[in-house]
VOPAGU-2260 file (C-alpha; in pm, 1 decimal, decimal comma):
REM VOPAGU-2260
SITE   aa  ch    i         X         Y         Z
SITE  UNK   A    0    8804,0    8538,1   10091,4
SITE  UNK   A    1    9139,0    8737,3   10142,3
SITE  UNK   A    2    9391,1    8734,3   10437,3
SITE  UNK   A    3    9552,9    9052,2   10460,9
SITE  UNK   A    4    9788,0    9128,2   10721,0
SITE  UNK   A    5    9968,4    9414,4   10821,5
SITE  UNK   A    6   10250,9    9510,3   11083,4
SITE  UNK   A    7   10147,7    9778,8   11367,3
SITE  UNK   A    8   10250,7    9995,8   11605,0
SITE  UNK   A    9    9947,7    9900,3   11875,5
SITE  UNK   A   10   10084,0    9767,4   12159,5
SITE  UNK   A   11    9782,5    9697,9   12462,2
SITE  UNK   A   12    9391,7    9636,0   12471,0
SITE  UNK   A   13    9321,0   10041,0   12425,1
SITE  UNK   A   14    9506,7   10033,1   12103,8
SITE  UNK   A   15    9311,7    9804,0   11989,3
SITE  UNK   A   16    9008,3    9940,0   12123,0
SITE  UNK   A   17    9093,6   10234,0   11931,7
SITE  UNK   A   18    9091,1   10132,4   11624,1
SITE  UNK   A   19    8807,7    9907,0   11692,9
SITE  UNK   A   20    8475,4   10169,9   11520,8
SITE  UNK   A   21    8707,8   10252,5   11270,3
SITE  UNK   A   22    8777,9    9873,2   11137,1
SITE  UNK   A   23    8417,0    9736,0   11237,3
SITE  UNK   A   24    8292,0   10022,3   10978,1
SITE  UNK   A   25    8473,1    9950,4   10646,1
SITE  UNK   A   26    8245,1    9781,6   10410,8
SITE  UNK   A   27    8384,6    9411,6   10261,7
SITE  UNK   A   28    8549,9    9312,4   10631,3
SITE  UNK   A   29    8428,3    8993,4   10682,8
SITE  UNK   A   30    8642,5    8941,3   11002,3
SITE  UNK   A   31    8938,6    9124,7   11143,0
SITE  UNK   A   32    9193,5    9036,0   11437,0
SITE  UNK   A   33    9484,8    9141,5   11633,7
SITE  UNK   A   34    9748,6    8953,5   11747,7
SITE  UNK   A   35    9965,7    9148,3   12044,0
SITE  UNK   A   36   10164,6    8865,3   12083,5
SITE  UNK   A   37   10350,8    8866,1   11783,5
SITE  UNK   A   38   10677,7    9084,2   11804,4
SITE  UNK   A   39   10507,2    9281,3   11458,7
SITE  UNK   A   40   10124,3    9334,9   11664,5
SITE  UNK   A   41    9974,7    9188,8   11351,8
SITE  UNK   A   42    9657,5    9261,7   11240,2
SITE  UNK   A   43    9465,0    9023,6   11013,6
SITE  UNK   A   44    9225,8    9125,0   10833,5
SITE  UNK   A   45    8898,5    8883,1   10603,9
SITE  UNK   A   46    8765,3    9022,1   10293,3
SITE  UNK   A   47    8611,8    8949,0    9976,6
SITE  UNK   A   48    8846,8    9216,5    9821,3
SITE  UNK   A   49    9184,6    9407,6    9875,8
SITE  UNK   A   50    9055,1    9698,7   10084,1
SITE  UNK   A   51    9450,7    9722,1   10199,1
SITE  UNK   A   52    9430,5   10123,1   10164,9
SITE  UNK   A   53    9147,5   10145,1   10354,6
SITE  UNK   A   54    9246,6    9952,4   10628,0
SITE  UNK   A   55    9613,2   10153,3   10648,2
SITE  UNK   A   56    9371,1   10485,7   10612,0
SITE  UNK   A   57    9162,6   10400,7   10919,3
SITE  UNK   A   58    9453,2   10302,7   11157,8
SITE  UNK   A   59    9662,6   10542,8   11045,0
SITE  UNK   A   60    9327,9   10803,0   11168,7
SITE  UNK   A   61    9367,0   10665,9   11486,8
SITE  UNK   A   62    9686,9   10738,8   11537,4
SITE  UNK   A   63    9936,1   10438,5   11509,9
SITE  UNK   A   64   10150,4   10289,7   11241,1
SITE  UNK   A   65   10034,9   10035,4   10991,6
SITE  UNK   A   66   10208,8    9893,8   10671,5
SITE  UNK   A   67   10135,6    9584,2   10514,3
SITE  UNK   A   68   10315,9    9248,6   10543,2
C-alpha cells in the first residue's frame, strides 16, 4: 500500500466536502484523509498504486490547488 501526500489549498469542512465524490470515486483509493491542521492542509491519500495524477486531476476539478509533497 502507498502513502501519497499532497499540499492543498482547502482550508474548512466545505472544502473538503467538495472534493469529497470526486476522491471517494477514483478506483485503487484504499483510504484518503485530510489534515486542516497542518499549515500545508495535507491530504493523504492509500493506494495499491501511484494514482498521483489522478488525484491532482480531481481536486484540481473542484477548484483548489493541489501539488504533491
Amino acid at each position: 500500500m502507498e502513502k501519497l501526500r499532497f499540499k492543498t489549498s482547502l482550508k474548512c469542512g466545505g472544502c473538503v466536502k467538495a472534493v469529497t465524490p470526486g476522491l471517494d470515486n477514483l478506483e485503487g483509493i484504499a483510504n484518503w484523509k485530510v489534515d486542516l491542521e497542518s499549515p500545508d492542509k495535507v491530504i493523504e491519500v492509500e493506494s495499491t498504486e501511484d494514482i498521483s495524477e489522478l488525484v491532482i486531476e480531481s481536486v484540481k476539478k473542484a477548484g483548489f490547488q493541489i501539488s504533491r509533497l
